[in-house]
N, C-alpha and C positions, 0 to 999 in steps of 0.2 A: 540353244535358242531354237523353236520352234515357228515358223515360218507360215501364217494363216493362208491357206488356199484366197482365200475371198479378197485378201488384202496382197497378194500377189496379181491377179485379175486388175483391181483395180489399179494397180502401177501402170502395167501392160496396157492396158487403157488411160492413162493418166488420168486416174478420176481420183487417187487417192488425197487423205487429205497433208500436212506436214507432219503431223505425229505420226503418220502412217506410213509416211516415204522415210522418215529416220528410219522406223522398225525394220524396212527394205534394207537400206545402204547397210543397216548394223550385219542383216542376216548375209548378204551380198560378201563384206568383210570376214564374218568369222563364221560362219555354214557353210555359203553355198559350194564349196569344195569337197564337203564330205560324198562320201559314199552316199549315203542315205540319201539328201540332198540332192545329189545329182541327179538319182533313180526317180526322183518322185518328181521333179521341175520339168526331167527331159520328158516325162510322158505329159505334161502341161504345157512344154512349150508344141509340141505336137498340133495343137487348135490352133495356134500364131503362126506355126511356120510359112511362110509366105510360098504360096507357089510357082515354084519358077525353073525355068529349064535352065539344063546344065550349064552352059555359057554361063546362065546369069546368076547362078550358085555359087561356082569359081570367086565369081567378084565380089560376092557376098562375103566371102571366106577372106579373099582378100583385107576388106573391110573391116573384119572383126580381128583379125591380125596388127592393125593401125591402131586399131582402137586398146587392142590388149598392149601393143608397144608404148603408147602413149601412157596411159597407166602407170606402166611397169616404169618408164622412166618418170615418172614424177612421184611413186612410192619410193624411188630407191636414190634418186640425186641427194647427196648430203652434202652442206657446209660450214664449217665449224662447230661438225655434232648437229644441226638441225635437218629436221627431217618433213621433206614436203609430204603431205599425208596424200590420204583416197580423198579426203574431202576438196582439196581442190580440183578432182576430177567430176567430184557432186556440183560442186560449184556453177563448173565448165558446163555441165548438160543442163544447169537452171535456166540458164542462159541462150539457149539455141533455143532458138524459133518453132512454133506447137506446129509446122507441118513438117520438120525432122524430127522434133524430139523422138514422138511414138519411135519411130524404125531406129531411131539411133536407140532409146533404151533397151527395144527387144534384141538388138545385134546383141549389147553389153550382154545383156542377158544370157544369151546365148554362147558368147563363149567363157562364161563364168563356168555353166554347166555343160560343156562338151569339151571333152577331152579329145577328143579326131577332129582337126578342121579337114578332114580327106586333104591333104596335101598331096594325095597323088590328082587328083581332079587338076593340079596348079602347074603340072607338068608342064602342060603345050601355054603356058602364059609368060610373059618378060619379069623374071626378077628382078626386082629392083632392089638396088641399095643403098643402103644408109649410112650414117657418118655421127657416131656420139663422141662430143669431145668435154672431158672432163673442165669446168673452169678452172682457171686459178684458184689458189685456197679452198680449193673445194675436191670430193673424191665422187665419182659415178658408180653407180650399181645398174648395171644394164642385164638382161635375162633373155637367151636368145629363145628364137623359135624350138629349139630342141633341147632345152630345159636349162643349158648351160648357163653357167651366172660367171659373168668376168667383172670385176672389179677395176677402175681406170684412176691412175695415179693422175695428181696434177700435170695438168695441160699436156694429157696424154688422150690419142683420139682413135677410134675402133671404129673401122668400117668391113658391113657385113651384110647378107644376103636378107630381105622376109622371111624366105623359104630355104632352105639347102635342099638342091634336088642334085641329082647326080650318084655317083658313088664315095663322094669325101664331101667335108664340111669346111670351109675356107675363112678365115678372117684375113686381117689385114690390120698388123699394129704398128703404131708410131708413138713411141712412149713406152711405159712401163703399164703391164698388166697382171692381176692376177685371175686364174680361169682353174672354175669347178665347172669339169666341164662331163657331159652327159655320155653314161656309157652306151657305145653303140657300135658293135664289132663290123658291122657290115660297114660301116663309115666314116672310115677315120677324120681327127678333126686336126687341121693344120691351123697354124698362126705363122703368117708371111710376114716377114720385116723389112724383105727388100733384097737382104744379102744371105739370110737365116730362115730357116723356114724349123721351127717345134711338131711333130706330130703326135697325138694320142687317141685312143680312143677313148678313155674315158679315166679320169685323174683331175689330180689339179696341182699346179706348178706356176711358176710365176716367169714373166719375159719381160727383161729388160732391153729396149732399142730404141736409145732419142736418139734424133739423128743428128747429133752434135759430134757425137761421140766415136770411136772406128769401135766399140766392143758391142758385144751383143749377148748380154748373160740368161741363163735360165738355173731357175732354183727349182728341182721334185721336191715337191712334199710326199705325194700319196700313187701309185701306181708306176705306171712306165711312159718314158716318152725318147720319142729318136730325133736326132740334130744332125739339119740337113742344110748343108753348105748349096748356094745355087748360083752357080760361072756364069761366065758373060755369058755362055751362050742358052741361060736358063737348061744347060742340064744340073741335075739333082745329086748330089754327091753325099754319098752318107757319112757323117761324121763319128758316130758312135751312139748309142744306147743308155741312156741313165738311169740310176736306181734313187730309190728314195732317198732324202739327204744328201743330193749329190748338187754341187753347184758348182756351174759348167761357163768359163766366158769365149767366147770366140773372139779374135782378134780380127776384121777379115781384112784391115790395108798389114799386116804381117804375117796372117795366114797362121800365126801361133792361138794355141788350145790349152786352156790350163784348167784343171778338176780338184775340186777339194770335196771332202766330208764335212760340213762343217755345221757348226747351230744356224739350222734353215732359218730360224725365227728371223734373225736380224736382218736377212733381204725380203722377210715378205710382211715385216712391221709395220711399215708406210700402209697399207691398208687398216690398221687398226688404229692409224693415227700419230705412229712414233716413228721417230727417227733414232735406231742407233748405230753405234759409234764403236768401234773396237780400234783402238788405237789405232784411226784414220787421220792420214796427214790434213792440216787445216786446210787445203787447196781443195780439198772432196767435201768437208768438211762444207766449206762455203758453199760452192756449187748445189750441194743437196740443201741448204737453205736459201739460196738465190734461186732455184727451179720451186720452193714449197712456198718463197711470200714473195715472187712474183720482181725479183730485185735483182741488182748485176753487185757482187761484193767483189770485191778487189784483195789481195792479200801481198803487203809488201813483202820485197825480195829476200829480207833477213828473216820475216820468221816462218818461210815454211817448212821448217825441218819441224817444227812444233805438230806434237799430232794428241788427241783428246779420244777417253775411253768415257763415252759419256751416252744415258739416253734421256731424250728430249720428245714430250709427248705434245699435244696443240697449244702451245705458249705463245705468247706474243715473240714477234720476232725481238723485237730489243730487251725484253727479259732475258731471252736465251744469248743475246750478243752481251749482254751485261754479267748474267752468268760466267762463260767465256774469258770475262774481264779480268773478273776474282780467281779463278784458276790459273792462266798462264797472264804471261805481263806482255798481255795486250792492249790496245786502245781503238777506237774508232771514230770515223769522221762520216757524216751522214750530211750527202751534197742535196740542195734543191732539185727539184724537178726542172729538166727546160720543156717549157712550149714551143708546140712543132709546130711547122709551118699549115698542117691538117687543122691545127686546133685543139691537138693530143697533145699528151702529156709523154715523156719520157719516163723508161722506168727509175727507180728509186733509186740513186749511185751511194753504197756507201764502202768505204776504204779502211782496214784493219791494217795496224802497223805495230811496231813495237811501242813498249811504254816506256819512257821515263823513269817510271816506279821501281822501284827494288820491293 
């Protein structure tokens, strides 16, 4: 697609008409990233660029980092397979008032087609952080400032820097994540759990740490990563080195470490939507459907020695409990909600026991 000078102008000016701002957002979407693109916008945005001393550059920069985060989390938030697009971000700017629009579309603009926000300029400024948390029944795709894209299971939450300045790249997980994360030798990237800390420079591997739990797993897919134990007294203990295919759990209220080779697929499925199942006792079995529809399942005392080799992709929950049903001789009881004294509802109680049935 081919991008009319004249009809660019007129955006930047808000004089275009509606057939003429689709033609934008289309070219915005699938152009302005190229090469070519870039070369020929950044010397037009040159007439717009506001002029303004350094200070007030910084925060301009600032700015257009909010604006590309905002974006990014609403192209990429899914639930139940649906995907909030760019247009509710068209939406968003129809709507803001004509004495920001102008300067809010020319920011967009601008970092559609600038690849440097000079992040060294953001050095002497307060980083600030943020906090994305995955909803229930639903998966986040978040894309950090230095390209990395992590992936966030249910009611799993990632807190992280605008900028990473420094000599390393720091997040902060609670849940389960999976991270492609961006290769950068000068700066390794950490993911802190609390008790576990992942370092890489650039790979992608998956971390499991809800804090219910005492283990803290990591699964390599694709490069290197090192597992770092962190004592009361926050020194850094190195745990060891993994190789691709290596899935690693730490135990830290027993201080035991156990390693397998095993088919990575099956701990990093939950991003693609599945849950499987390798001859997993039904006590796990629940839990990872009680944490995926938002429910507390109960598993009476006699049948957990029962365990199920099974995968299950975004099905209703009571399909897959009805499934369940017909394989082993089980049954279920699915209790009312109580109302809380807030006004809220209790989560969903339901109770799997044995069956009757032969």
């Amino acid at each position: 697609m081919y991008m009319n000078k004249e009809t660019l102008i007129k955006y930047l000016n808000n004089g275009c008409s509606d057939s003429e701002f689709d033609e934008f957002v289309s070219w915005v979407k699938k152009e302005a990233g190229s090469e070519t693109s870039q070369s020929w916008s950044r010397n037009l945005w040159k007439t717009f660029e506001p002029s303004i001393i350094n200070e007030s550059e910084a925060t301009y920069n600032v700015l257009l980092d909010k604006i590309h985060h905002r974006i990014n989390l609403q192209n990429n938030q899914t639930s139940k397979g649906k995907i909030i697009t760019f247009s509710t971000v068209v939406k968003w700017f129809n709507r803001v008032a004509a004495v920001l629009f102008i300067p809010l579309v020319i920011l967009t603009f601008y970092w559609y087609t600038t690849s440097n926000l000079q992040a060294g300029k953001l050095a002497n400024l307060t980083v600030d952080s943020l906090e994305v948390i995955a909803p229930v029944g639903s998966r986040t795709v978040v894309e950090l400032s230095d390209g990395t894209q992590v992936t966030l299971n249910y009611g799993s939450k990632l807190k992280y820097p605008w900028y990473f300045t420094g000599n390393k790249r720091e997040v902060t997980l609670v849940g389960e994540g999976y991270f492609d994360v961006a290769h950068n030798p000068d700066k390794p990237f950490i993911v802190k759990t609390g008790k576990v800390n992942v370092k890489a420079l650039g790979t992608e591997f998956n971390v499991r740490a809800y804090p219910e739990y005492d283990i803290v797993a990591t699964t390599l897919v694709e490069g290197k990563v090192v597992v770092e134990k962190v004592n009361a007294d926050n020194q850094i203990q190195n745990l060891g080195t993994m190789v691709p295919g290596q899935h690693v759990e730490y135990n830290f209220a027993t201080g035991e470490m156990t390693s397998i080779n095993d088919l990575t697929y099956k701990y990093i499925a939950w991003k693609d939507g599945k849950l499987i199942f390798d001859n997993t006792p039904i006590v796990q079995v629940a839990e990872e459907l009680g944490k995926m529809y938002n429910v507390d399942i109960d598993i009476a005392d006699n049948i957990k020695d029962l365990t199920y080799t099974v995968t299950f992709g975004d099905d209703p929950l009571f399909l897959i409990l009805d499934l369940m049903t017909e394989i082993t001789p089980i049954t279920y009881k699915v209790f009312p909600r109580k109302k809380l004294e807030d006004g809220t509802y209790s989560k969903q109680r339901i109770k799997i026991e044995k069956t009757d049935k032969v």
